[in-house]
PLY file of the C-alpha trace (Angstrom):
ply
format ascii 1.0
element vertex 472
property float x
property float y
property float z
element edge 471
property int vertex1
property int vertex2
end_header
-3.87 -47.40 -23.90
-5.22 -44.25 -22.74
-9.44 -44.23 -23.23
-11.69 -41.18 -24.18
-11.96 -39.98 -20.65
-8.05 -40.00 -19.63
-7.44 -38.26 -22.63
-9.50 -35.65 -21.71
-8.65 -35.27 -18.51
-4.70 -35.47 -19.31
-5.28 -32.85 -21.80
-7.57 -30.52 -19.31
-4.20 -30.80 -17.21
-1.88 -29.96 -19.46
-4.07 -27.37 -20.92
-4.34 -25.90 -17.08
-0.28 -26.69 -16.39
0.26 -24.63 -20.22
-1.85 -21.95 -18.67
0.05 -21.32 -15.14
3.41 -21.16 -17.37
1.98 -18.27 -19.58
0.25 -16.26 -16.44
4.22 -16.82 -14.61
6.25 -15.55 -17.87
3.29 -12.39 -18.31
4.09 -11.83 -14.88
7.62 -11.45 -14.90
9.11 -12.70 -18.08
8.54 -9.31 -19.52
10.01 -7.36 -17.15
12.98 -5.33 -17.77
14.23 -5.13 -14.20
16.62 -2.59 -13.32
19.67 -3.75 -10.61
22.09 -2.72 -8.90
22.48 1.00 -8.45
20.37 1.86 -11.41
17.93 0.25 -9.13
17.36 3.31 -6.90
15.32 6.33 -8.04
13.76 9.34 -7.46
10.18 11.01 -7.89
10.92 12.54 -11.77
12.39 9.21 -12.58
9.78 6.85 -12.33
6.81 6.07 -14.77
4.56 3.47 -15.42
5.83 -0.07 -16.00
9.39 0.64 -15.20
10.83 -2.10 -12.91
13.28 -2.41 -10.63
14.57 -4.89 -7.71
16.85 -3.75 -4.97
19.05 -6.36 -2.61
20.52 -6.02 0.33
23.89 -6.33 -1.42
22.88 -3.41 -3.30
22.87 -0.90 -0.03
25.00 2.06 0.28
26.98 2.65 3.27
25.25 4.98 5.44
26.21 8.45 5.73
26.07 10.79 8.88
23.03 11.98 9.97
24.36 15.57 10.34
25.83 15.23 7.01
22.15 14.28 5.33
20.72 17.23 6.64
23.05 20.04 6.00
22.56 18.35 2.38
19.05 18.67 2.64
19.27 21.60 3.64
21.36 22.62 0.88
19.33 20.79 -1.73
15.89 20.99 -0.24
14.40 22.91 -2.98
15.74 20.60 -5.77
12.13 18.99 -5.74
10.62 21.60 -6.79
8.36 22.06 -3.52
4.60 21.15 -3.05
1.58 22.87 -4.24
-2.28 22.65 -5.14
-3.26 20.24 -8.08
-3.59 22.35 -10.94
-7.15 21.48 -12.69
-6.12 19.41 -15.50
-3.54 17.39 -13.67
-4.02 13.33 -13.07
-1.77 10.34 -12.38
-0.20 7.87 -15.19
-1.12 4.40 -15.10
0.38 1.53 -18.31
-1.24 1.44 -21.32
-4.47 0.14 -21.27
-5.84 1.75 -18.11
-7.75 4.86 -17.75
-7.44 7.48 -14.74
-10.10 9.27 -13.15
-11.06 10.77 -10.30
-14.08 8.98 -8.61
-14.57 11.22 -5.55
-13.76 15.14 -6.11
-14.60 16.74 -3.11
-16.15 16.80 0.46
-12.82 14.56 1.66
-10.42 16.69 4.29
-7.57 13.86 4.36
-8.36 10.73 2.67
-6.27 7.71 4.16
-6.86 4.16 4.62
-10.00 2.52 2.69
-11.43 -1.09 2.95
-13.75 -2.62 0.89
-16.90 -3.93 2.20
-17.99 -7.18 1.76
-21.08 -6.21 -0.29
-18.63 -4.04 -2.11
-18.88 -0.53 -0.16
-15.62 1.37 0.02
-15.39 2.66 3.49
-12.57 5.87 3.93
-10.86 7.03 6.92
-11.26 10.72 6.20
-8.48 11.32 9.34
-7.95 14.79 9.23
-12.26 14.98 9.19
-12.47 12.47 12.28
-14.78 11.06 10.26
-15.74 6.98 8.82
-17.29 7.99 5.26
-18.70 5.31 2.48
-19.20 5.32 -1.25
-21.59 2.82 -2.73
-21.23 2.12 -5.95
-19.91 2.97 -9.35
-22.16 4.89 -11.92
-21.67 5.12 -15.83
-19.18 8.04 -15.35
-17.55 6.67 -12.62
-18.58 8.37 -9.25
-20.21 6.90 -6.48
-23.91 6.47 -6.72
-24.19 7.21 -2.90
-22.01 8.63 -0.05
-22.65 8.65 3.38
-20.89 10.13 6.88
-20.27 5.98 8.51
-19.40 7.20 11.77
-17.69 10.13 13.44
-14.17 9.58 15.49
-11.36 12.26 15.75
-8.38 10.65 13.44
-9.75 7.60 12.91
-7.53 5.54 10.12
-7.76 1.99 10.44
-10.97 -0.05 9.05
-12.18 -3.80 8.89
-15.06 -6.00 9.00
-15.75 -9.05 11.76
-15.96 -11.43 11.43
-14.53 -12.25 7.88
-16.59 -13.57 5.62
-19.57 -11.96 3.48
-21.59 -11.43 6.59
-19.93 -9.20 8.95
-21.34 -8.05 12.42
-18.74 -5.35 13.44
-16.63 -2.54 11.93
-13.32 -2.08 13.97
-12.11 1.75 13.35
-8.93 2.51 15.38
-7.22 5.78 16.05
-3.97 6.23 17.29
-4.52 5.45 21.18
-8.12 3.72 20.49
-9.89 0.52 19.24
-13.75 0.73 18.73
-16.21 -1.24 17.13
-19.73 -0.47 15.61
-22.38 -3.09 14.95
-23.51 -3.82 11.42
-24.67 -5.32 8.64
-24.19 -5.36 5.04
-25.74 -2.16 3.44
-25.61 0.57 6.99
-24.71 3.66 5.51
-24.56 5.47 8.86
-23.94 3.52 12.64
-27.25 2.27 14.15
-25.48 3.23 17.48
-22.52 4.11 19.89
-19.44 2.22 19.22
-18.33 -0.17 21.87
-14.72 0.99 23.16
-12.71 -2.23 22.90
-8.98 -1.32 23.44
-8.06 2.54 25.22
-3.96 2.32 25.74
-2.86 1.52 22.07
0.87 2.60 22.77
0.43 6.32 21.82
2.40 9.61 22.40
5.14 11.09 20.27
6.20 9.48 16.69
4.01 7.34 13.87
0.33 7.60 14.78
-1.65 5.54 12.21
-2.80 2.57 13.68
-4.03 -0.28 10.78
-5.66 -3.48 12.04
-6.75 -6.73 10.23
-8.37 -10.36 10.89
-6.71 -13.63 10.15
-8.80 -15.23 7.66
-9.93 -17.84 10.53
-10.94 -14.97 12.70
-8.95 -15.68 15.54
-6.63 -12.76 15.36
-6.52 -9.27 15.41
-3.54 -7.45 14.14
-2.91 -4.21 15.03
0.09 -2.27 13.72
1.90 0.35 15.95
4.87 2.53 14.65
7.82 3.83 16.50
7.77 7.16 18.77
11.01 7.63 17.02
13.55 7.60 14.07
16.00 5.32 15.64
16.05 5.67 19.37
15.88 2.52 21.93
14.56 4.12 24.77
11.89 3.09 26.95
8.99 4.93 24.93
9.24 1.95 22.45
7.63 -0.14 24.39
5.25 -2.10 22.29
5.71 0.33 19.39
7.38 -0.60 15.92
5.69 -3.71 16.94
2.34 -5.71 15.11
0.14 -6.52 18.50
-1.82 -9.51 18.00
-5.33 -9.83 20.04
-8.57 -11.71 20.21
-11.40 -9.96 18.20
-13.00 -9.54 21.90
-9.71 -7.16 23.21
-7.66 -9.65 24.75
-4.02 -8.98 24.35
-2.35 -12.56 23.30
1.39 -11.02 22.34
3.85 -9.33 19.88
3.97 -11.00 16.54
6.51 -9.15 15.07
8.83 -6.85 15.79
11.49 -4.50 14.97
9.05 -2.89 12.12
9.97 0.32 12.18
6.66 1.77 10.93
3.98 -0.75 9.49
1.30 1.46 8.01
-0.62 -1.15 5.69
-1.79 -4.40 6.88
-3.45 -7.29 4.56
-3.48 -10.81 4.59
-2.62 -12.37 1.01
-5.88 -14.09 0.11
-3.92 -16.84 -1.26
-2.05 -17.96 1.16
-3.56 -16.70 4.20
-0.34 -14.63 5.36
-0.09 -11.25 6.96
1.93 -8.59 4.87
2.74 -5.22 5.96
4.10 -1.98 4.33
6.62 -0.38 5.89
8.32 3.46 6.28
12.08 2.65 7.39
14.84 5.41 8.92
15.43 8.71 8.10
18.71 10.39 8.02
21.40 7.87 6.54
21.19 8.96 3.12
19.22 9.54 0.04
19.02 5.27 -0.71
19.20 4.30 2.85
16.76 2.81 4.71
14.76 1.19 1.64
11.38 0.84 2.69
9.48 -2.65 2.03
6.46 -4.37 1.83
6.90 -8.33 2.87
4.90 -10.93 4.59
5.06 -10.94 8.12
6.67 -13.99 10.06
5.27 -15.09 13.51
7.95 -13.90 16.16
9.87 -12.53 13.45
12.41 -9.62 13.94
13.15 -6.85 11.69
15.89 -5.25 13.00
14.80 -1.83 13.95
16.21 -0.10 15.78
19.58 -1.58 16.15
19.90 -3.34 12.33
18.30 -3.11 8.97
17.69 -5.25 5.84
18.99 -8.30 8.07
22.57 -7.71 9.67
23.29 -3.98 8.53
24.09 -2.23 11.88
22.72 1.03 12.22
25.36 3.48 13.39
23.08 4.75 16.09
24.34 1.36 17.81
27.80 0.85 17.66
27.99 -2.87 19.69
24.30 -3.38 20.90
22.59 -6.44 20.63
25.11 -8.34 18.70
22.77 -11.56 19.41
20.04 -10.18 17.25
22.19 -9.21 14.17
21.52 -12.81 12.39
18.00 -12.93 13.73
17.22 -9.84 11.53
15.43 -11.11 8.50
15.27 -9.63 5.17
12.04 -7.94 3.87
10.81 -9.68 0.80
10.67 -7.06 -1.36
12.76 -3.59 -0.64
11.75 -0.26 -2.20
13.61 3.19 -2.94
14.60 4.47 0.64
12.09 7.22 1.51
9.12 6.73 -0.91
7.19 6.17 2.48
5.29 3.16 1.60
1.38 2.97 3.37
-1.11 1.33 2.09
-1.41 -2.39 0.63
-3.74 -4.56 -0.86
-3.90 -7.56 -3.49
-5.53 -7.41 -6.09
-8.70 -9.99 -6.28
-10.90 -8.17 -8.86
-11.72 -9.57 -12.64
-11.06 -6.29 -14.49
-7.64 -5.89 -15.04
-5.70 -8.33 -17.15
-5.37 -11.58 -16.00
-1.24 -11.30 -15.29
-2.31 -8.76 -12.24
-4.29 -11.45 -10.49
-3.32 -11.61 -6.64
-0.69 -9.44 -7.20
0.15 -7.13 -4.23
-0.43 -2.83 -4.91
1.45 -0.38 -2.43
0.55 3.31 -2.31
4.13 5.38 -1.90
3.28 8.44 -0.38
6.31 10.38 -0.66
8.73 11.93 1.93
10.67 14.68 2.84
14.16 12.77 3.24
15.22 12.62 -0.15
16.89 15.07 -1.65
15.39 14.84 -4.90
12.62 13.47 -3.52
11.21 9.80 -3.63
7.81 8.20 -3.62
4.18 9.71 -4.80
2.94 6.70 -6.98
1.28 3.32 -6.61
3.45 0.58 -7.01
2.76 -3.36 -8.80
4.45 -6.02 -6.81
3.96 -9.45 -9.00
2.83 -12.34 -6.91
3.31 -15.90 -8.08
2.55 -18.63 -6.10
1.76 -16.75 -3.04
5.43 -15.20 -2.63
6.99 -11.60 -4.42
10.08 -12.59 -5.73
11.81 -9.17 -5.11
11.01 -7.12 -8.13
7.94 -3.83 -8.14
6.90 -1.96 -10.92
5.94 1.58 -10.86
2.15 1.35 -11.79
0.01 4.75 -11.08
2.42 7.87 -10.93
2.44 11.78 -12.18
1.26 13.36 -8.89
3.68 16.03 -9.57
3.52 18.76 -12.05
6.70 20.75 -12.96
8.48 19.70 -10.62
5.67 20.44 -8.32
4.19 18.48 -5.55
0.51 17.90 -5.46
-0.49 14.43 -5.06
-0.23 11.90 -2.15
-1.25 8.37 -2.47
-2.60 6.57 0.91
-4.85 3.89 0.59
-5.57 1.34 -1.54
-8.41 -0.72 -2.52
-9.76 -2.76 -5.03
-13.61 -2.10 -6.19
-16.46 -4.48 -6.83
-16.25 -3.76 -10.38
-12.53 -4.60 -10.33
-10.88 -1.48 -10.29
-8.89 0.25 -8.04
-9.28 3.00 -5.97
-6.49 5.49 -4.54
-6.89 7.68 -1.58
-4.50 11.15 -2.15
-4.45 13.04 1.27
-2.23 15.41 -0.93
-5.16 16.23 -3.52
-8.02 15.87 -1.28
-9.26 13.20 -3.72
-10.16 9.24 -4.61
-8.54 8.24 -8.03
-10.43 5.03 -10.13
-8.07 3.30 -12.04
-9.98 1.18 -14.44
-9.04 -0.69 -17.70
-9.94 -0.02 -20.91
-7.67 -1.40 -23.52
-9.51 -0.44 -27.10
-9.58 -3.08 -29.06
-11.17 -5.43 -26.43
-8.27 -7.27 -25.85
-5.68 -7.60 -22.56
-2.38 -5.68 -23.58
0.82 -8.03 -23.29
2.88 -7.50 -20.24
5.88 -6.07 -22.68
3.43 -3.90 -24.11
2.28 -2.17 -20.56
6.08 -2.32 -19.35
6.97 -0.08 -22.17
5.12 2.76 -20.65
2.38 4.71 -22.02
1.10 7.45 -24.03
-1.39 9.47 -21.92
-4.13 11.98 -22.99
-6.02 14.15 -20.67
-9.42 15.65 -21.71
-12.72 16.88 -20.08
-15.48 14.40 -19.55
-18.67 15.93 -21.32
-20.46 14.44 -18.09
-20.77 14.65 -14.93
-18.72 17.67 -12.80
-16.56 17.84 -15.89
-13.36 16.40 -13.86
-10.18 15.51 -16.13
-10.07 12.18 -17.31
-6.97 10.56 -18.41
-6.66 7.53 -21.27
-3.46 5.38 -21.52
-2.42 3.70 -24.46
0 1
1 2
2 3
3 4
4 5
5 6
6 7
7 8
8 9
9 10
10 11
11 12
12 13
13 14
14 15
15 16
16 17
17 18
18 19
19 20
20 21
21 22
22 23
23 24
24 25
25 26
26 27
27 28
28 29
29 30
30 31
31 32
32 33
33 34
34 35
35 36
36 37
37 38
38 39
39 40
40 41
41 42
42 43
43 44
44 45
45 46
46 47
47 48
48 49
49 50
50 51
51 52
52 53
53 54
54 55
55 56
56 57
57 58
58 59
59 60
60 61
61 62
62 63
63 64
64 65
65 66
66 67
67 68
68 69
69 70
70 71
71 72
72 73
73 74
74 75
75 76
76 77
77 78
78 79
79 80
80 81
81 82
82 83
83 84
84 85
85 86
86 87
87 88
88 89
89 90
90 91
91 92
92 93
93 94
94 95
95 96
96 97
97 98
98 99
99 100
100 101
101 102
102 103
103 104
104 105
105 106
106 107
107 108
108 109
109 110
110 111
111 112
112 113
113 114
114 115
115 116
116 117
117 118
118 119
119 120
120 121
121 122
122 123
123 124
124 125
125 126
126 127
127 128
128 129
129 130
130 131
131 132
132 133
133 134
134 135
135 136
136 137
137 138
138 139
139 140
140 141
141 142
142 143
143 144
144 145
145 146
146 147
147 148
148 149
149 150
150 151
151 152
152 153
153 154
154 155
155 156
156 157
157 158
158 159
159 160
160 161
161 162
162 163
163 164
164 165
165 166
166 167
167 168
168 169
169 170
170 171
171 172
172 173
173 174
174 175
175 176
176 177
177 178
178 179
179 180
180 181
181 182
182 183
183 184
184 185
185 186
186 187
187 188
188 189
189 190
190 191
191 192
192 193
193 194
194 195
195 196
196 197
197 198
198 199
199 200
200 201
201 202
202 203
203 204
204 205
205 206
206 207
207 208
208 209
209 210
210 211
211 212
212 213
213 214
214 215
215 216
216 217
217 218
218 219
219 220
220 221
221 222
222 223
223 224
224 225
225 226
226 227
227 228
228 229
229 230
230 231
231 232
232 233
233 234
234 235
235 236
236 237
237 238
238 239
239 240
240 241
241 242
242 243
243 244
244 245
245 246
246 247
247 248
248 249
249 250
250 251
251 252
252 253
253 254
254 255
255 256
256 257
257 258
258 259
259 260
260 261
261 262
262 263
263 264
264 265
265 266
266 267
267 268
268 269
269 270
270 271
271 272
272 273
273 274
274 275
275 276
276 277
277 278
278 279
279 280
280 281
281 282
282 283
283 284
284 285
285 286
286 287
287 288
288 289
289 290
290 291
291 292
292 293
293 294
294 295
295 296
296 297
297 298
298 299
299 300
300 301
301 302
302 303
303 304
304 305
305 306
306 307
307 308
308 309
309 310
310 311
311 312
312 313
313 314
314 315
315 316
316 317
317 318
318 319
319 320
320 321
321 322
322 323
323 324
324 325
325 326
326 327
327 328
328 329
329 330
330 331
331 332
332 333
333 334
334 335
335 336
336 337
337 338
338 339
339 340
340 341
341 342
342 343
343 344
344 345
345 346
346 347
347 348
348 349
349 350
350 351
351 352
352 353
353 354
354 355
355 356
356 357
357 358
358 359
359 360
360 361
361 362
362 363
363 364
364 365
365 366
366 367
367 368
368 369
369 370
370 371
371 372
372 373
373 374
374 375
375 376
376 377
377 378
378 379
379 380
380 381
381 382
382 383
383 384
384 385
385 386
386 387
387 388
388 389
389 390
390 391
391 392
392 393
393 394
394 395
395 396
396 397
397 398
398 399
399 400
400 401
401 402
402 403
403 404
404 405
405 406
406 407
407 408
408 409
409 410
410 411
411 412
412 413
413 414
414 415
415 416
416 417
417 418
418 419
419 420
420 421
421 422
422 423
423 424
424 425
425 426
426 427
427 428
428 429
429 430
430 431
431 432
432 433
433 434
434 435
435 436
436 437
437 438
438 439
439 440
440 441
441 442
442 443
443 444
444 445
445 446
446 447
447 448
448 449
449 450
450 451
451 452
452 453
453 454
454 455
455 456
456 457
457 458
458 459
459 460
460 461
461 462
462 463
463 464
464 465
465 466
466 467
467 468
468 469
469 470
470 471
């Protein structure tokens, strides 16, 4: 017989065990997940909590590249075009969450963002060749202070060495450089000249962000390099559509994965200590080929670019090449409409959203020209359980269009002190908050936020009088 303290702790277990069931099922037991072809999409098609999960079985045969773009060409202007945010226009999130726009102005092109650890959001304002940071959050949802970091012509990656809460370097890469600045918690502005670490990042024609991030022991630097190209093998892919692994002090130890066509976003899943990457795939097979992805990152993996895609496909740029790589080509954990031109990634570690988002992975879509109805421009939900996706996302922030009109851009992602999450929009010129504020005090059921949402947009009576938009 059982005494007083086994009981308890048998029923602390089962209480926990009860617990993990319910957070799996509100992750994905809600979902209704769209297959097969009603799997792929386009920009006026998606809206919050819709789902979907494409397979490799679901790919279309690809169609010929001069074909796509006398289409395009044809069909170009289905999208509507691109334009200037009109005032009272801001992004959908589910129902619950609340939209607005925590930095309005003084960004040129907003792209990648990390947080600090003592919670400062630093921005790579690229176009500005500028490192800025916002500190803070006040009652209306700005910054409370803003600061120019550092100055360096199209700088877009950002990180903190070594990991941990007390870091003594910012890395800031631009397309052909590595740099780092010395710091500590709190520096607003560099305390001096940054320290050129690494001056031939494979550079030149092609993909020219350059993200970078720390293993969580600190013993690697990853560095992510796109192609020069859409599809070509020729010798100006050396090291590109590649993630370059070095020592924090510059020294080059190897590839660690290849045939990545173009890995924007870099992050290492908190949970399991794995790299992940976000990645735009080829152009010019048709309007659901390539599907982009966002998976974790095996060491010495390939991913078939340029010669195969989503494992064994062959691209037809290749009749016969490299047949000994075909079944070394692995399949991305989780693949997204073709062209939505995923960049930046982060999980999701703050304590303000409900507690079925915890660790689960955010992608920013930014949008591209190769569809011909046009794909992308939102923030997608990729649910996380046990440290793996298991091949569904969920359309979580979208609306950046107006009309049929173009306006927004998502880029970077990032999650706030607070808990809630911040989107760079190169498009708008802006940094969106998404925060949650479900009325009645209570976390909305999973169903409740996959059934979409009711949005109202209004005026803020404070502040710069920006729109502000409520979900419900």
């Amino acid at each position: 017989m059982l005494n007083r303290g086994e009981i308890r702790i048998a029923l602390a277990g089962a209480v926990a065990i009860a617990a993990a069931l319910l957070l799996h099922a509100a992750k994905t037991g809600g979902m209704n997940v769209m297959t097969g072809s009603k799997a792929f999409t386009n920009t006026a098609s998606i809206s919050p909590g819709l789902a979907r999960r494409i397979t490799a079985r679901d790919l279309p045969q690809p169609q010929s590249p001069s074909s796509v773009r006398t289409f395009r060409m044809m069909l170009g202007l289905a999208v509507g075009g691109s334009g200037a945010r009109p005032e009272s226009a801001i992004p959908k999130a589910p129902a619950g969450f609340k939209v607005d726009i925590y930095v309005a102005s003084s960004l040129t092109n907003p792209r990648q963002m990390r947080r600090a650890p003592n919670g400062d959001i630093f921005v790579a304002d690229t176009g500005g060749g500028a490192v800025r940071v916002f500190r803070g959050i006040t009652a209306d949802g700005k910054p409370q202070e803003s600061s120019v970091y550092a100055s360096l012509p199209g700088a877009f990656g950002i990180n903190f060495y070594p990991p941990g809460p007390n870091p003594r370097w910012i890395y800031v890469t631009n397309t052909g450089t590595l740099v780092r600045y010395a710091y500590k918690n709190g520096d607003l502005k560099a305390t001096g000249q940054p320290e050129k670490l690494i001056a031939d990042i494979p550079a030149g024609s092609g993909h020219s962000t350059r993200d970078i991030v720390f293993s969580q022991d600190g013993k690697s630097l990853f560095l992510a390099v796109g192609s020069a190209s859409n599809n070509s093998d020729s010798e100006a892919e050396f090291h590109r559509a590649n993630i370059l692994e070095y020592t924090p002090d510059r020294k080059f130890v190897g590839i660690y994965a290849s045939g990545i066509r173009n890995p924007v976003g870099l992050a290492i899943n908190p949970e399991t200590g794995e790299l992940w990457t976000s990645v735009n795939e080829r152009d010019n097979l048709g309007d659901n080929l390539v599907p982009d992805y966002v998976t974790h990152v095996q060491r010495g993996g390939f991913y078939g670019w340029p010669w195969f895609y989503i494992g064994g496909n062959r691209d037809p740029a290749h009749p016969g090449r490299h047949p000994e790589l075909k079944d070394k080509a692995i399949v991305p954990d989780v693949l997204i409409q073709a062209h939505s031109a995923s960049l930046g990634l982060t999980f999701y570690d703050g304590k303000m959203f409900p507690p079925e988002y915890n660790g689960d992975a955010f992608a920013a879509e930014h949008g591209s020209w190769n569809h011909s109805q046009g794909s992308g421009r939102e923030v997608i939900r990729i649910p996380i359980e046990k440290g793996r996706a298991t091949g569904p996302y969920q359309d979580f922030l979208t609306g950046f269009t107006t009309d049929g009109k173009a306006w927004g851009r998502p880029v970077g992602v990032a999650v706030a002190a607070d808990g809630s999450m911040l989107v760079s929009d190169d498009g708008a010129r802006v940094i969106w908050r998404v925060s949650y504020v479900a009325p009645d005090g209570r976390g909305p059921s999973y169903r409740a936020a996959t059934r979409g949402s009711v949005c109202s947009t209004a005026r803020a009576a404070h502040g710069n009088g920006q729109p502000t938009r409520l979900c419900r």
